[in-house]
C-alpha positions as CSV (number, residue, x, y, z in Angstrom):
1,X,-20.0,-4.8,-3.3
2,X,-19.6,-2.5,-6.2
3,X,-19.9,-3.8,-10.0
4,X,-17.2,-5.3,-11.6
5,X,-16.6,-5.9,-15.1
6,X,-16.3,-9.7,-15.5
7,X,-14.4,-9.9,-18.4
8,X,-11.9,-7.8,-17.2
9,X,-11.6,-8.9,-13.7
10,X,-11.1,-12.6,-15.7
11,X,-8.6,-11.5,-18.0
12,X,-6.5,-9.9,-14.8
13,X,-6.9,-13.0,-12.7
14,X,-5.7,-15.3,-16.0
15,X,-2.9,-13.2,-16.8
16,X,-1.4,-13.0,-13.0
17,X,-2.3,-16.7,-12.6
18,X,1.0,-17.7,-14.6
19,X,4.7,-17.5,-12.8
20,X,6.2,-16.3,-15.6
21,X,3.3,-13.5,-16.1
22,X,3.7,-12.6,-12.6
23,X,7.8,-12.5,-13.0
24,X,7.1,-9.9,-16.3
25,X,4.8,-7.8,-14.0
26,X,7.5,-7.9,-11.6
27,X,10.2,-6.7,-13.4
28,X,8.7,-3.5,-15.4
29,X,7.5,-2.5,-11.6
30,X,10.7,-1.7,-11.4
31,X,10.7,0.6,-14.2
32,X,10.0,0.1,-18.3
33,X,12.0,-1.6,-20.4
34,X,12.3,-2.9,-24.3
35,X,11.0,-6.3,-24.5
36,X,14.4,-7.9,-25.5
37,X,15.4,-6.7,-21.5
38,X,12.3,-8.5,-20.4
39,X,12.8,-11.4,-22.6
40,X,16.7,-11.6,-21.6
41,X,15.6,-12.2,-17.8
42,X,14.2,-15.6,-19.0
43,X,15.2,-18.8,-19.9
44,X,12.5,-19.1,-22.8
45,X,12.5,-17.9,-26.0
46,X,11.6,-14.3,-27.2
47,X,8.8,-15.7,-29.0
48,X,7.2,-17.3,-25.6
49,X,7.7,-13.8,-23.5
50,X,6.0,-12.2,-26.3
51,X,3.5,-14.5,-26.2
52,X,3.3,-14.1,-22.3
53,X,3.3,-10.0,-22.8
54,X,0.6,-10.2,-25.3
55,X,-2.1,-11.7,-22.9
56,X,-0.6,-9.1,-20.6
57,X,-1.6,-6.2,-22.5
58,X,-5.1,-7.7,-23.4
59,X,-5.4,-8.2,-19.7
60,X,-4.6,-3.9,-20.1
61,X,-1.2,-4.9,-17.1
62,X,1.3,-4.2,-19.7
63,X,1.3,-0.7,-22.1
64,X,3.4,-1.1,-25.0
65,X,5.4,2.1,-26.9
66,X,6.6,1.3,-30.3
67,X,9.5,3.9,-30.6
68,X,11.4,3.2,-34.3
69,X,12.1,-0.3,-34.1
70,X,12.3,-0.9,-30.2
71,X,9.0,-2.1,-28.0
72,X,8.5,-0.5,-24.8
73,X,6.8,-2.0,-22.2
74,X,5.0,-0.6,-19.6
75,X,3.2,-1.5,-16.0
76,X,-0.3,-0.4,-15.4
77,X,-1.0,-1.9,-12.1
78,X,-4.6,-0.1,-12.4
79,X,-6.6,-3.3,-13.2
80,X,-4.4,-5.3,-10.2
81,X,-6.3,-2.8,-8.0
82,X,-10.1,-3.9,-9.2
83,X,-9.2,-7.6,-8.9
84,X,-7.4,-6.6,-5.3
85,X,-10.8,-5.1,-4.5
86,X,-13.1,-8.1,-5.5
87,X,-10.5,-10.9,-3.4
88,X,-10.8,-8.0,0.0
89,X,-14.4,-8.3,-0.3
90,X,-14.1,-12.4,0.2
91,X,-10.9,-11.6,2.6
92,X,-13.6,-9.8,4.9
93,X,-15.9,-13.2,4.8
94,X,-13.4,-15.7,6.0
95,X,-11.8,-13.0,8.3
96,X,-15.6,-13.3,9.7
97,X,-16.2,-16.9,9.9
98,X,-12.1,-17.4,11.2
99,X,-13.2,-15.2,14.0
100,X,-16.8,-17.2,14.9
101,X,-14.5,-20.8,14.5
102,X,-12.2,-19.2,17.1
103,X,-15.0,-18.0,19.8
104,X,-16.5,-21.4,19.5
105,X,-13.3,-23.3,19.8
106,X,-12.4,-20.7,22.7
107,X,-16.0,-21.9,23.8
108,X,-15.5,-25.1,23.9
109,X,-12.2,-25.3,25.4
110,X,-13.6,-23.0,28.7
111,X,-16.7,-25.9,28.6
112,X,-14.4,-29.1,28.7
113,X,-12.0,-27.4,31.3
114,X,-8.5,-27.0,31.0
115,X,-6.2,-29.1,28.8
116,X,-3.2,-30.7,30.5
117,X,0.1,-29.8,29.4
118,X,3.0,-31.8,28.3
């Protein structure tokens, strides 16, 4: 398994951790938009989605523009890809032992003969 940075593979993995994080990430997949847009797709203040977009961008998910007086945001789904790497690495392990728990249950069952139906 390669590297990874653990502070940012934490940061990633806090930020998506949170529905509402998720949601944000979500919505500027489907293109950029002010934060007001974003903020107006919630039932929470504009102070809490800032709040929400600011660990975001620390996380480095969200880019943010300022153009004049508006606040674009941005998706960069680059860091999702790292953290996407490190949980296929542990996918691959229980793949493995799912696998060796099937064989032996298929083991067993060929041992103790057939089961009777219902």
């Amino acid at each position: 398994m390669g590297e990874y940075r653990n502070e940012s593979l934490d940061a990633v993995l806090g930020a998506v951790a949170d529905s509402t994080r998720r949601a944000i990430l979500a919505r500027l997949a489907t293109g950029d938009a002010r934060v007001t847009e974003v903020a107006g797709d919630f039932p929470i203040s504009l102070n809490s989605v800032s709040k929400h977009v600011r660990m975001l961008e620390r996380a480095g998910l969200v880019r943010r523009e300022i153009r004049g007086r508006d606040h674009f945001l941005s998706l960069n789904a680059a860091p999702l890809a790292e953290a996407a790497d490190w949980i296929d690495h542990y996918r691959g392990f229980w793949e493995d032992k799912l696998a060796a728990l099937e064989e032996f249950v298929k083991g067993k069952h060929k041992t103790t003969g057939k089961r009777k139906r219902k």
